[in-house]
C-alpha positions as CSV (number, residue, x, y, z in Angstrom):
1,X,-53.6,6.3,-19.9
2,X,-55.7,8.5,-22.9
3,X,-56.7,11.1,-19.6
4,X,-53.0,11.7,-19.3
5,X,-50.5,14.9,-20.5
6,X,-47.5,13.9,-21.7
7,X,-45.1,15.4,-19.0
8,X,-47.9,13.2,-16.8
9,X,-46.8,10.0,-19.0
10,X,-43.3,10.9,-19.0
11,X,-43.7,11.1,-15.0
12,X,-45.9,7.8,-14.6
13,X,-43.1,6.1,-16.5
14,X,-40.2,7.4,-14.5
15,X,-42.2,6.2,-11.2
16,X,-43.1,3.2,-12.4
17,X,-39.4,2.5,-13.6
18,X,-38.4,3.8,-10.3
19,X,-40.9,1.7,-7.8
20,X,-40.5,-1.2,-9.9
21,X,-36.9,-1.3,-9.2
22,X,-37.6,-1.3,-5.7
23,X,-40.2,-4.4,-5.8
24,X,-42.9,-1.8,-4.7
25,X,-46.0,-3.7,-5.2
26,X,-48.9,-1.9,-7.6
27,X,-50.9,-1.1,-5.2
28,X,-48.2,1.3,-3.5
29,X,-47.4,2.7,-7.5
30,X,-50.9,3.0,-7.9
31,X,-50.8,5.3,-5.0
32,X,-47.8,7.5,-5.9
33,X,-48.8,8.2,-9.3
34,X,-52.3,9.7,-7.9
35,X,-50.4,11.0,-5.2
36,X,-48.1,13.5,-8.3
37,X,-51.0,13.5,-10.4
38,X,-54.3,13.7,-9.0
39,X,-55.6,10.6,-11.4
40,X,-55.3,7.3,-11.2
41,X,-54.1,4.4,-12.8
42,X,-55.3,0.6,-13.2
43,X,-52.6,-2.4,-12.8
44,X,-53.4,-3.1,-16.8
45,X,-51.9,0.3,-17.2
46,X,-48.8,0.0,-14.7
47,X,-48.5,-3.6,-16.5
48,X,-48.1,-1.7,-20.0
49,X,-45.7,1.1,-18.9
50,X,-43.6,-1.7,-17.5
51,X,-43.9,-3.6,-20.7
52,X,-42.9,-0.6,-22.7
53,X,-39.7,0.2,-20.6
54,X,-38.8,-3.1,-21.5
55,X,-39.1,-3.1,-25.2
56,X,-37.2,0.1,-25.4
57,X,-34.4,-0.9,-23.0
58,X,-34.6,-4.1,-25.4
59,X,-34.3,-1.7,-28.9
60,X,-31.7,0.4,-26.8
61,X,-29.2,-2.5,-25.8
62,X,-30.2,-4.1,-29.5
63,X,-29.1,-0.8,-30.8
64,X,-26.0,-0.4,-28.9
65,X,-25.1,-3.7,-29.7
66,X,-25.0,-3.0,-33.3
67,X,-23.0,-0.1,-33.2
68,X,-20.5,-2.2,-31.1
69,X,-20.2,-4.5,-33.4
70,X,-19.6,-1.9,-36.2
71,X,-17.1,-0.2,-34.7
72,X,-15.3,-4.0,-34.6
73,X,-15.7,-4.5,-38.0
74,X,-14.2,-0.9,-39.2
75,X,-11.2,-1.7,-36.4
76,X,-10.6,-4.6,-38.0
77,X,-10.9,-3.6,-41.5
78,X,-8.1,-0.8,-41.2
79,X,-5.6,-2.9,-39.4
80,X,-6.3,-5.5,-42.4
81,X,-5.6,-2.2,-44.5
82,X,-2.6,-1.1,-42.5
83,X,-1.2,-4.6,-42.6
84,X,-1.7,-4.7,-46.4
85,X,0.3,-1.5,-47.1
86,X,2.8,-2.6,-44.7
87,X,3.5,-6.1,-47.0
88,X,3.3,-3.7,-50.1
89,X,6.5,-1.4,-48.6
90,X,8.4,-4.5,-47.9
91,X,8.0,-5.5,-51.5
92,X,8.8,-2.3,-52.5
93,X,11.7,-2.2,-50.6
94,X,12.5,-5.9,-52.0
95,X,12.4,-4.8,-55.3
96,X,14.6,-1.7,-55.5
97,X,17.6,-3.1,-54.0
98,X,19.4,-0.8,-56.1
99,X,17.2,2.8,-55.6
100,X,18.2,3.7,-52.2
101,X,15.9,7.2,-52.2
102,X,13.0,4.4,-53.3
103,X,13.7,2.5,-50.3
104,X,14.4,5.5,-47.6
105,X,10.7,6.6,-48.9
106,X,9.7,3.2,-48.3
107,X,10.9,2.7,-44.9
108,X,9.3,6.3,-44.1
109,X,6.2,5.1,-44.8
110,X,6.7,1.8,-43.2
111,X,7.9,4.0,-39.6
112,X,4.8,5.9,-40.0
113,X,2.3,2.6,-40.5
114,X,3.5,0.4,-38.2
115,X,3.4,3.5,-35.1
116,X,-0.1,3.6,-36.3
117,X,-0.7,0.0,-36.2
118,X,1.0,0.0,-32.7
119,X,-1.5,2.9,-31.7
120,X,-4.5,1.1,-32.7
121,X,-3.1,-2.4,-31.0
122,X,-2.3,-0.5,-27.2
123,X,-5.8,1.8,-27.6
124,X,-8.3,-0.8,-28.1
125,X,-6.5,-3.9,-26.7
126,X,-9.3,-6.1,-25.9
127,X,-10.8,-5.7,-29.7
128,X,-8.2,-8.1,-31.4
129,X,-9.1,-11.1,-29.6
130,X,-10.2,-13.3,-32.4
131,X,-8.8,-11.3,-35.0
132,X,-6.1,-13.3,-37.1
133,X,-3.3,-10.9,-38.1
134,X,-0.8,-12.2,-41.1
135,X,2.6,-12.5,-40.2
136,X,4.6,-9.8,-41.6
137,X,8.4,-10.8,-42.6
138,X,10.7,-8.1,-42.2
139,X,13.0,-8.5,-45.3
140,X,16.9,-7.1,-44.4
């Protein structure tokens, strides 16, 4: 395809991606592209456009995967965070039987972690499954 324009590339690959959906043989491709172009095309040619839509939709889903996976990993890395501040106010609290403005600050904090932790759990629902989340006493 070295006779070709880019916008003419750009449109080969969009019929070829389109035709090929459709089972259309090569023959009939062959036929459309000189029929928006003017020029033809071999079946070695149609062959390597199809190959190259493949690798990219390959690199695009590989791609897309990776983000996927992390966005898991951060998810699950601040509810681990979450959790761990959440054991460290109930020690807190534990500890200063005796300072009740310690405490009230405490359970403050602890009001304002666990609506987030609730947040996160009913926005991304279906991320948690396999994610083991410590029990978290609540100490009266």
């Amino acid at each position: 395809m070295s006779s070709f324009t880019n916008d003419e590339r750009v449109l080969i690959k969009n019929i070829v991606a389109k035709l090929s959906i459709k089972k259309v043989s090569s023959a009939q491709i062959i036929e459309e592209v000189y029929q928006k172009t003017n020029k033809t095309i071999t079946s070695k040619e149609i062959y390597n456009v199809r190959q190259s839509i493949k690798n990219e939709s390959y690199q695009w889903f590989k791609t897309r995967a990776e983000g996927q996976y992390e966005y898991i990993r951060e998810f699950k890395a601040r509810i681990e965070e979450i959790l761990w501040q959440l054991i460290k106010h109930h020690n807190i609290i534990e500890k200063n039987q005796h300072s009740p403005q310690i405490q009230q600050i405490s359970l403050a904090e602890l009001q304002k972690l666990n609506n987030e932790l609730s947040n996160y759990f009913n926005i991304v629902p279906g991320i948690v499954n396999g994610i083991t989340i410590p029990a978290v006493t609540v100490l009266s």
